[in-house]
N, C-alpha and C positions, 0 to 999 in steps of 0.2 A: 764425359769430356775429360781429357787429361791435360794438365798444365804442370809445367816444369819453374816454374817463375825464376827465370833467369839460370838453372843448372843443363847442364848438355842432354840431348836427345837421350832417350833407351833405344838402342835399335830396333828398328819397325815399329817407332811409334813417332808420332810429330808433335809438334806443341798444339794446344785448342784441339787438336782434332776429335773426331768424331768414335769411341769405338762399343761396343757391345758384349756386355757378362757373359763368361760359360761358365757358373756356378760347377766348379768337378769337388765339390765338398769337403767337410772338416776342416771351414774355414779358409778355403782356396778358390781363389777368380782363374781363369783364362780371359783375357780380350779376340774377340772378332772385329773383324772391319765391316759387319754386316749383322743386320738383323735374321738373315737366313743364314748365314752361315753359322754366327751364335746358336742357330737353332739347330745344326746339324753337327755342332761339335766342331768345327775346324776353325785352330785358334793363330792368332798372328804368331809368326815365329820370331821369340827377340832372340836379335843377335850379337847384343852387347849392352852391357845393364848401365851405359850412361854414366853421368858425375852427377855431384853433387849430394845431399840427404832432405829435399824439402819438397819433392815433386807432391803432385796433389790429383785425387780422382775426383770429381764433380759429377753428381747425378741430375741427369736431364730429365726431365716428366712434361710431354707436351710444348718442347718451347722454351718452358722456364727453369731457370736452374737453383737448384735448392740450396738455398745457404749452409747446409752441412755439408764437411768436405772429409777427403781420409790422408792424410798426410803417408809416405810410402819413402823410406831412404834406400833404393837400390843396393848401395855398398853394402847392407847388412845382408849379405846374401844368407840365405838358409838350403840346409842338404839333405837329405833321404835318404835312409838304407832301402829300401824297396822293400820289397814283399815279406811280409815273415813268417811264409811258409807252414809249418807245422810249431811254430811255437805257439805260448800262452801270455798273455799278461802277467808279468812278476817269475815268471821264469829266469834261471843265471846261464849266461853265456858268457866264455871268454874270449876277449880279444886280440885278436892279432892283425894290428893299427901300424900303415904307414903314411903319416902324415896328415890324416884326419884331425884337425880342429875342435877339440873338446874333447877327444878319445886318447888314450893311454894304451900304450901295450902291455900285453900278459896281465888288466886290469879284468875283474872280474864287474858286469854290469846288470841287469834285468830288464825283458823286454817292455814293452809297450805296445801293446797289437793295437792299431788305429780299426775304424769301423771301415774302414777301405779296405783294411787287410794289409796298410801299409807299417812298417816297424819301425820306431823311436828306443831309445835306449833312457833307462834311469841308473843313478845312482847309486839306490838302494830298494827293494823289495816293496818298502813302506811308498818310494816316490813311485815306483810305478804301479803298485793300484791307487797311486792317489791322482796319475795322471800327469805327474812332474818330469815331464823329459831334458836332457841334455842338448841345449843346444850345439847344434856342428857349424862351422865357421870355415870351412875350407875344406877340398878337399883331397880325395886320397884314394888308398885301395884300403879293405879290411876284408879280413875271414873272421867268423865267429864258430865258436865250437858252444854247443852245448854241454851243461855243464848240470842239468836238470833232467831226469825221467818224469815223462809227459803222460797224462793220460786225459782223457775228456770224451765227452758226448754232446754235442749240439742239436736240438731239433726243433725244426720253423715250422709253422700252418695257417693258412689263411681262408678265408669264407667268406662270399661277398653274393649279394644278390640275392632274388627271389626271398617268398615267404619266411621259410627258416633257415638261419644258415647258422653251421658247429662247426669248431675247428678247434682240434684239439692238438697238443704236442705233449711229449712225454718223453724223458732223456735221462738214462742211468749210466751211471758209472760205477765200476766195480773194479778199484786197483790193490791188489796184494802183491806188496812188494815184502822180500827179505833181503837182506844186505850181512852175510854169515862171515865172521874169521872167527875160526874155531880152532880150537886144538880139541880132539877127543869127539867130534860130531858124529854122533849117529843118530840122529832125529827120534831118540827117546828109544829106539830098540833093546833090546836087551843083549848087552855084550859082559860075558864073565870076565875078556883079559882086557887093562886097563891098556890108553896109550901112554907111551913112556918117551918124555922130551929129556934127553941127554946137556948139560949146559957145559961149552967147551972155553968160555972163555967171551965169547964174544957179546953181542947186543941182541935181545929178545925186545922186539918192536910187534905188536898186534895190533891193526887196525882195522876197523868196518864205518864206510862212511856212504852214506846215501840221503841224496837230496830229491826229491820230486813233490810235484805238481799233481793236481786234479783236476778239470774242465769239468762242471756241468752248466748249460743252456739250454732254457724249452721257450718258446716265443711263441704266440697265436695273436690271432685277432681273428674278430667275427664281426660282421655287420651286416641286416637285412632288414626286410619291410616289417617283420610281425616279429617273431624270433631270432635271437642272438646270443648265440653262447660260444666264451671262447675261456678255452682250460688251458694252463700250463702245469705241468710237473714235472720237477727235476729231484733226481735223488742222487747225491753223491756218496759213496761209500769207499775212504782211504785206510787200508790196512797197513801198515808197516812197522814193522820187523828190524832194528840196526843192533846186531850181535856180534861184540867182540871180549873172545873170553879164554879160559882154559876150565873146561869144567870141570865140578867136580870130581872126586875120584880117579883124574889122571897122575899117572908119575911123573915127576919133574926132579931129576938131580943133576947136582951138580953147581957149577958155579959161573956166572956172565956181570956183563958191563952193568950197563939198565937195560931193566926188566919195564916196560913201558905199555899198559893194553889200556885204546881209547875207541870208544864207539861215537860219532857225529853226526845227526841227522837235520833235516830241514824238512819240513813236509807245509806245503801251502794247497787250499781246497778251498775251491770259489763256486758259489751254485747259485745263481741267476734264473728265474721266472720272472713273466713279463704277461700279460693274457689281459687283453681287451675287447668290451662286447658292445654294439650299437643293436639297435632295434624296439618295434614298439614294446615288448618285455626281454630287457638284457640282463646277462650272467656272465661276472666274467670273475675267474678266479684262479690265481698263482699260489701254489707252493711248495716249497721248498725244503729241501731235505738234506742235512749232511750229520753222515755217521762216520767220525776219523777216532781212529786207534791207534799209536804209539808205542812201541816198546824199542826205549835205547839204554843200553845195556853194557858194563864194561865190569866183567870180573876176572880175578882171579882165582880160580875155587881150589878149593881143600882136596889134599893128596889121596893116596890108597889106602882104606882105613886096613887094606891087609898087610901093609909089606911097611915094615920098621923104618925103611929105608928115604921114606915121606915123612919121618916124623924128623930128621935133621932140618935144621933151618938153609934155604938156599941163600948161597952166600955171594952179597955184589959187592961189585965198585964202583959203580952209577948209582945214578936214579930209579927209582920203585915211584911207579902211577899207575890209578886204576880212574878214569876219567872218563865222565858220560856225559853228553852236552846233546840237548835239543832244542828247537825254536820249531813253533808253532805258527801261522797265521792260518785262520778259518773265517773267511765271509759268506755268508748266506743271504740274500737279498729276495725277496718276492712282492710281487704285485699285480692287483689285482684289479682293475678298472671296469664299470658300466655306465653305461648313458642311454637311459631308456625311453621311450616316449610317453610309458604311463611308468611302467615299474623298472626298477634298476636295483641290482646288487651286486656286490662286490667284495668278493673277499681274499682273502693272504692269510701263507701260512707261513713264516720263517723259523726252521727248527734246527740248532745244532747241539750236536753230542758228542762230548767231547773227551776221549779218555785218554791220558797219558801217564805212561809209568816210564822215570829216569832214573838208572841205577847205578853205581860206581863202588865195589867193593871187593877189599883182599879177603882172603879167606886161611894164607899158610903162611906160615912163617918166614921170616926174613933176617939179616944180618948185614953189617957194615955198608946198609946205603946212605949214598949221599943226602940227596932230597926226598923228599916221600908225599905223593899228592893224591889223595883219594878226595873225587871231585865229581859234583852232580848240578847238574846245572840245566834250567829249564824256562824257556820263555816262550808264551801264550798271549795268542791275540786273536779275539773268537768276538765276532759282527754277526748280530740278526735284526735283519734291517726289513717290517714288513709295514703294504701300504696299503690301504683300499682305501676305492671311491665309487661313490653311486650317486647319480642323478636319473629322476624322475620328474616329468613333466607335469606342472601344476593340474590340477585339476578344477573343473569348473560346477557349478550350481547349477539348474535346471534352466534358471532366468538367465542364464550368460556370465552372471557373477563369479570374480574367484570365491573358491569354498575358504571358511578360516583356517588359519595353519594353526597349530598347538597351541602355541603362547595365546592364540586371540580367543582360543574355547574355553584355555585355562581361565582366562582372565576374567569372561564372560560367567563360567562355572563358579568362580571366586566370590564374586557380585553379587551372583543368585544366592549363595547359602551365604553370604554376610547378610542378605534381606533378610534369608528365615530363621538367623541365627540370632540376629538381634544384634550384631559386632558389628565395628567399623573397623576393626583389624584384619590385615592382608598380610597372607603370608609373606614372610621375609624375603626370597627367593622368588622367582619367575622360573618357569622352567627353559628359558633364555638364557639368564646368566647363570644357570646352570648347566646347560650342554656347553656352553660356548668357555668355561671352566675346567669343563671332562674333555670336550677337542682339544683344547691348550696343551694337558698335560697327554695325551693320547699320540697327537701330533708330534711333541716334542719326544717322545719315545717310539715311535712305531708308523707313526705318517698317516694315521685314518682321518678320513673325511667324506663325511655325507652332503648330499647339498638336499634341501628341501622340497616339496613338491610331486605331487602324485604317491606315488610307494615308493621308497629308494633306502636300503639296508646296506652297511658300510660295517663290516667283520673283519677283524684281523688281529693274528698271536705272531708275536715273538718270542722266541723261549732259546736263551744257552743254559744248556747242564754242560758243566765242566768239572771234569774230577781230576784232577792231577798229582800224581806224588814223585817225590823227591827225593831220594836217599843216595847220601854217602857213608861207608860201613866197613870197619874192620871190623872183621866177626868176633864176637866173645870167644876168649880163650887162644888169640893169634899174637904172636908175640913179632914186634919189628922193632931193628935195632938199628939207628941212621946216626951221623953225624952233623947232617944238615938241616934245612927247616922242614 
């Protein structure tokens, strides 16, 4: 029942009247004027969202109306980008916003893919996998440009019915990206004559910059009378390559402004397993996999150890940098769910590996620069988040009795040998408040949980290797000669 307590109508709705939920999800009602028509989807159409911020929805059951209400202020309108398409979660697009409410032009933002497949925008990388989107307040037109290389695999499966039912998913991904500004590139071949960069005077800028993304998802469920097994695997594997250099052994004379080589990369990999199993003996088990690689890279390398003419220092009147900047985020999630009628198991794998090497280094001589920045810089955020659970149905005694669970045989077994032992001493511990100690800490790290009863096994590793190095380096024996800091 909808009531406005004294603020003006919403178009196509009346005060007390009568109307009926279309639940269209993630948190969103439609109203029907009918209980069939709620049931076929066709929703009233409002045509003006009314005055006022106190209006109230009252749920009916039978006649009586339930003392919980939802308070609803129209003015607060809320807006939708619609679909989004081929992006990912935490992916950067820029915008190009007229008049949009909460959006900024030429701001850069990150998406938000809803389970609809509808798009929300965040602020920053962290709020959109955290879920934190930007509210919009009015609206407008916008274009959005991508501003991230996407890559991803998604795979669903489902199993229902009859005796046994398996359903498995399995979803890889294999992205090798390179992002090259090279002087002297020939991918390791063997070249006798050196390249030779002339400097006339002006600005020597080098830059390589590459941002992307990695999708993997593998979803299952399985549910039947007897057997049930449902697997997920997801393996993600992101290669990337961000090269901005003059490599070794090339000629460089002469003399320019600044002398400036920066490499920037961003690389984000998210790999999700999900695998749930029903049936009188369930299996269901998620895991998960991500192998990400890194090389960002910003040199200036050492001249022609043949030609005398690399051994004069190049001479500026700028700035001299040799700058490598990367950011990392890596989450890996799995899980692995059972609910058996006698037996249940369940297990999770969350595994990441994570190597990164960031390097920023001159290698030749210099003269009369201003500033001089040789800079390595590296940020890392690596999530292995893994869960199982298994339940198994109690089991019973011949006479109809439930059988003892652990604690009551221990307890029983306790009794018996304190008789022939001659002690009235018990041990310290039950093996109660010791599972229920080992779940505490198990749970607050990795999320396992068993429930008791029949046969029911609850397995699960998370593991981050993270190796990362760092370096900023003028090489031994490079002489630079600045005025600045």
């Amino acid at each position: 029942m909808m009531g406005k307590a004294g603020q003006s109508n919403i178009g196509g709705l009346t005060n007390l009247g009568f109307f009926y939920v279309i639940v269209v999800g993630d948190g969103k009602i439609k109203l029907a004027s009918s209980a069939s028509n709620a049931n076929a989807g066709i929703a009233i159409d409002l045509t003006s969202q009314g005055g006022g911020d106190a209006h109230q929805l009252f749920e009916i059951i039978t006649g009586v109306e339930i003392p919980a209400f939802v308070d609803f202020d129209p003015d607060a309108k809320r807006y939708e980008l619609g679909d989004a398409g081929s992006l990912n979660t935490g992916d950067a697009v820029v915008a190009s916003v007229s008049s949009i409410g909460g959006l900024s032009n030429g701001t850069t933002y990150y998406a938000i893919v809803k389970p609809n497949g509808n798009l929300e925008l965040a602020a920053s990388q962290a709020d959109a996998l955290s879920d934190k989107a930007i509210t919009l307040n009015s609206v407008g037109t916008a274009s959005l440009t991508e501003a991230t290389h996407s890559f991803g695999a998604k795979s669903i499966s489902g199993a229902s019915g009859g005796d046994i039912g398996i359903a498995g998913s399995f979803a890889i991904n294999i992205a090798n990206t390179e992002t090259l500004a090279v002087v002297g590139l020939d991918h390791d071949a063997l070249t006798l004559a050196p390249t030779v960069l002339t400097l006339t005077g002006g600005n020597v800028n080098i830059r390589a910059e590459n941002t992307n993304s990695s999708v993997v998802e593998a979803r299952s469920k399985s549910s039947s009378g007897k057997v049930g097994v449902g697997a997920a695997i997801g393996v993600n594997i992101s290669l990337n390559d961000t090269i901005a250099e003059i490599e070794d052994g090339e000629r460089v004379i002469g003399s320019t402004g600044n002398f400036e080589v920066a490499a920037d990369s961003s690389n984000l990999a998210t790999t999700l397993t999900q695998a749930g199993a029903g049936g009188g003996t369930a299996i269901g088990g998620g895991i998960s996999i991500a192998v990400v690689e890194n090389t960002t890279r910003a040199l200036i390398g050492s001249g022609d150890p043949l030609s005398p003419l690399d051994d004069a220092a190049i001479v500026l009147t700028g700035n001299l940098a040799a700058e490598a900047t990367h950011a990392s985020t890596v989450v890996t999630k799995a899980d692995g769910e059972a609910a058996g009628g006698n037996v249940g198991v369940g297990i999770s794998l969350a595994l990441n590996i994570l190597i990164n090497d960031t390097d920023g280094e001159i290698a030749r001589d210099f003269t009369g620069a201003a500033n001089v920045d040789v800079t390595a810089s590296s940020t890392v955020s690596a999530t292995a988040e893994s869960k199982a659970g298994a339940k198994g149905q109690s089991s019973k005694k011949s006479d109809g009795t439930s059988s003892k669970n652990s604690d009551q045989e221990t307890a029983d077994q306790t009794s018996y040998a304190k008789g022939k032992g001659g002690t009235t001493a018990a041990p310290t511990q039950t093996t109660s408040s010791a599972q229920s100690s080992a779940n505490s800490n198990t749970s607050s790290q990795s999320g396992k949980d068993a429930k008791s009863g029949g046969t029911s096994v609850a397995a699960t590793i998370a593991v981050n290797f993270v190796d990362v190095d760092t370096n900023a380096t003028i090489r031994d024996g490079v002489s630079i000669t600045a005025t600045g800091a």
